[in-house]
N, C-alpha and C positions, 0 to 999 in steps of 0.2 A: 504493500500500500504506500510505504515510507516513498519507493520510487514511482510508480504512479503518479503520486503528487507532484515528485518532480520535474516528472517530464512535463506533465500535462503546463505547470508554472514556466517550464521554461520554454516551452510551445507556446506558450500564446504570450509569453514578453517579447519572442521572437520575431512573431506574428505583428505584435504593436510597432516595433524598430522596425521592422520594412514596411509597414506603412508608415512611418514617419519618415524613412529615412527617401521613399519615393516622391518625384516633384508631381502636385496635383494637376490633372490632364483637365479639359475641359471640354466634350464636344461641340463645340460653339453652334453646328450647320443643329444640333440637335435639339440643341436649346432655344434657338430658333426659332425651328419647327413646332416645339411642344408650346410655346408662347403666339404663335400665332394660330394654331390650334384653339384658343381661347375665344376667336372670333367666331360666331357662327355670322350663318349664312344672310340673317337680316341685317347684318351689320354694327348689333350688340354685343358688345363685350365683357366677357364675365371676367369679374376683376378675381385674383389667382389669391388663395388662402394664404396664411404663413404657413401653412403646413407644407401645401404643392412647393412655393416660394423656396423652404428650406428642404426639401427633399430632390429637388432639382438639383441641387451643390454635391458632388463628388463625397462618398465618405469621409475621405479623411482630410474634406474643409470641414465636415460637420463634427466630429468626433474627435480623431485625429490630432490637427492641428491644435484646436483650441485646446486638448490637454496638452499637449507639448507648449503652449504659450505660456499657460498656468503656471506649467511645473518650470519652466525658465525665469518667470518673475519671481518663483517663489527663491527661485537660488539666488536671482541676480540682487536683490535685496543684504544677502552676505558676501556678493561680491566687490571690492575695490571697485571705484571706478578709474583707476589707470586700469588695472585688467581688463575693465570692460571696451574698453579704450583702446588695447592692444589688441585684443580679439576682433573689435570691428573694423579696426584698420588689415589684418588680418585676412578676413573674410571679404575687403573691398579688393585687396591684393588680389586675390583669390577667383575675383568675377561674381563675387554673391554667388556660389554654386545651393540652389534651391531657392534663394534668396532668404536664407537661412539669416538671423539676426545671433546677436549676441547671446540673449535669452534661448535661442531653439537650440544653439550648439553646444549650451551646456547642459542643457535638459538631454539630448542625444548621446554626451559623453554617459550621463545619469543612467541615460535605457541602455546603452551598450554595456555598462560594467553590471546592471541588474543580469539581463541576458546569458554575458557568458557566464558569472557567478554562478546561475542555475544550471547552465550546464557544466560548468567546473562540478557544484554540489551532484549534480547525477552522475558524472563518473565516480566522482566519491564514494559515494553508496554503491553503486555496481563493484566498483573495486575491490570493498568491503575490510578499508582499511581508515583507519583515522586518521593516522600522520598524511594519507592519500587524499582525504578528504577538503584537510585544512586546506594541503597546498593545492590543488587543487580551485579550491574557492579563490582563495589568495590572488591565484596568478590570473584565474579567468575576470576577474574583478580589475585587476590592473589592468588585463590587454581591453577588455571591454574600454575602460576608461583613459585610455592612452592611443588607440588606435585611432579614434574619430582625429585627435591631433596631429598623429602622422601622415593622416588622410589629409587634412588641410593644409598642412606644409609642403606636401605632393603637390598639389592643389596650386599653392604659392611659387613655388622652382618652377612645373611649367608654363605657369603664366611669365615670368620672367624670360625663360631662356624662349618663348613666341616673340615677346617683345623686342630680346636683343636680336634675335634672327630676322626680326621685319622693319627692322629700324634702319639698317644700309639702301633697301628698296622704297621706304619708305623716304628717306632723303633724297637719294634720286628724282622723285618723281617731284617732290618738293622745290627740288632745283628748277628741273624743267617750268614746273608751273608759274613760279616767281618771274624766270625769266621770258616766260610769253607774255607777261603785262599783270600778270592775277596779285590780289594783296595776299600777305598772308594768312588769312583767315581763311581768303578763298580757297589757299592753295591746301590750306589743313583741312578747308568741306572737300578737296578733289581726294584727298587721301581717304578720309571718312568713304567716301563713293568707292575708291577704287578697291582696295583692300576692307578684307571681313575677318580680323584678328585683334587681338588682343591691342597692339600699338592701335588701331585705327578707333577699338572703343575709348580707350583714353582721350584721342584729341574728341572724339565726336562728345565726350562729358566735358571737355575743355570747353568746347565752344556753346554746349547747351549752359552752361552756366555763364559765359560772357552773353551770351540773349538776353541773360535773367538779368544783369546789370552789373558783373562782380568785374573786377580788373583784368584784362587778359593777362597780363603778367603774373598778377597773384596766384592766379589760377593754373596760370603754367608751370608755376615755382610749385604751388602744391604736388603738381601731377608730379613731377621731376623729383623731387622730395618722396611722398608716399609710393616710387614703383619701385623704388630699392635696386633700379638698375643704373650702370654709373656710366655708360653711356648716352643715355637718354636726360641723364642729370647733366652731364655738362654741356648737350645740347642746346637742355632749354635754358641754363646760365651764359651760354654764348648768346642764343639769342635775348636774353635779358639785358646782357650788355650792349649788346646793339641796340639795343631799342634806348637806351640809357644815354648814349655816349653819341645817336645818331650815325652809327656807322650804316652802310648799306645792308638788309640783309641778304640781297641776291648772293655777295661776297661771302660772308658768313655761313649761307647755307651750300657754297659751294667747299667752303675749308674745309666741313664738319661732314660733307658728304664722303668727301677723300678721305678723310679720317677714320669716317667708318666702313668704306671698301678696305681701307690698310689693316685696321684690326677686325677686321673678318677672314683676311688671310693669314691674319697671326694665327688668329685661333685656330683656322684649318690645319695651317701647317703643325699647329705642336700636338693637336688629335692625331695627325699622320705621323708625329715623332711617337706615341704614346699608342701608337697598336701595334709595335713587335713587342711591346712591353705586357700588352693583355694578351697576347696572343701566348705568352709563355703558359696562363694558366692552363686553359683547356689543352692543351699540347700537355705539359707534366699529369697531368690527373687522366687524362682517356688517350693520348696517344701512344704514350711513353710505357706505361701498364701493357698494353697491345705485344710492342714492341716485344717487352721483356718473355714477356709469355710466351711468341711467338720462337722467342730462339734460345729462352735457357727450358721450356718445355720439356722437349726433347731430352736435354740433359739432365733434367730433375727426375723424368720417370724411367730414365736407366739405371739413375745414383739407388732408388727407389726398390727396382729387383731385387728381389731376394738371391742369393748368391750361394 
């Protein structure tokens, strides 16, 4: 019964984390349909209960989310707010993956360390050991609650290394644009259009907040400051200083172009210096083994004879 219970508890924590951890779909053409459904044919319309209203919404807006919102305000209340500060800067790094907030990601960390816990504790009983049990729980508790972090710092690296890989073509084109007559904002909505990555959602938030009224420079110092890539940073403090100093930026964006064609070749070339170097492992672990087998074989199952 003792494991019954537990699996069943850790079946349906299980169950709750992937629905949480899934982004909510929406059939829009469906929804639609089921609202326009509401007219009949004399051209009265019956106005839609709260009940139709909230049963239209996907489970887990109705269920779902809103306990994971709960149980993040309930944490976030013992959390710092520089942590909370860090995490959102974090998960903006990030791309908002789910559009997950402060509060849902640590409610997540919360459901993952429940989760594996239960299943740490149901090996434990299976196993039918106690020191097997603890540890067990222990460590399922830790990776539960440490894995969602790893998951977001994954999360964070490739968003960086997209950025530094589309930021040489991305100035290129920046070039071009400048010098057919375009300003630069123009030339930052032509990259926004042309390119669909990472670098191209930062200018395209760059300049939705110069719409709102904010400074374009402030705004680009933020962006340059929060992507934690140091390319892209001293881009936009080159052109800060152009804009400062009045220098041209057609100029500036031609230096910085060069600059970043040169250190895309660095990088290449030290990747090309640094694979005979990875290539030694898998070569010692499965080549090398082959090898040996293949020719002291022979000599081990003669040494082997019995004589």
């Amino acid at each position: 019964m003792i494991i019954i219970f537990a699996l069943a508890v850790g079946l349906g924590i299980f169950i709750i984390f992937l629905g949480l951890a899934r982004t909510p779909t929406v059939d829009t053409a469906r929804m639609v349909q089921q609202r326009l459904q509401v007219y009949g044919a004399g051209g009265e319309a019956r106005p839609l209960t709260v009940e139709e209203v909230e049963l239209q919404r996907p489970f887990t807006e109705r269920f779902l989310r809103p306990a994971l919102v709960r149980l993040g305000s309930i944490m976030s209340r013992s959390t710092p707010q520089k942590q909370r500060q860090d995490l959102q800067n974090k998960l903006d790094l990030a791309g908002r993956p789910g559009n997950l907030t402060p509060e849902d990601f640590g409610a997540i960390r919360i459901v993952g360390a429940a989760v594996l816990a239960a299943v740490g504790l149901l090996l434990g009983f299976l196993l039918q050991n106690t020191v097997y049990l603890v540890v067990a729980l222990a460590v399922g508790a830790i990776l539960g609650y440490f894995l969602p972090q790893l998951w977001l710092q994954q999360k964070v690296d490739a968003r960086r290394t997209e950025i530094q890989k589309g930021l040489p073509d991305a100035m290129d084109l920046l070039v071009i644009a400048v010098d057919a007559g375009l300003g630069f904002d123009a030339a930052l909505a032509r990259v926004t259009d042309k390119y669909k990555n990472a670098l191209s959602e930062e200018f395209a938030k760059v300049l939705r907040e110069v719409n709102l009224g904010r400074p374009r420079l402030e705004a680009m110092d933020e962006m340059g400051r929060s992507s934690g890539v140091e390319d892209l940073h001293n881009f936009i403090q080159a052109v800060i200083q152009s804009e400062q100093f009045g220098t041209g930026i057609g100029k500036i964006l031609r230096i910085q172009a060069d600059e970043m064609r040169r250190k895309r070749r660095q990088r290449a070339q030290e990747k090309a210096a640094q694979a005979t170097l990875k290539m030694m492992l898998p070569m010692v672990g499965c080549i090398f083994p082959t090898l040996w087998i293949v020719l002291l074989g022979p000599a081990a199952l003669i040494l082997l004879q019995p004589r």
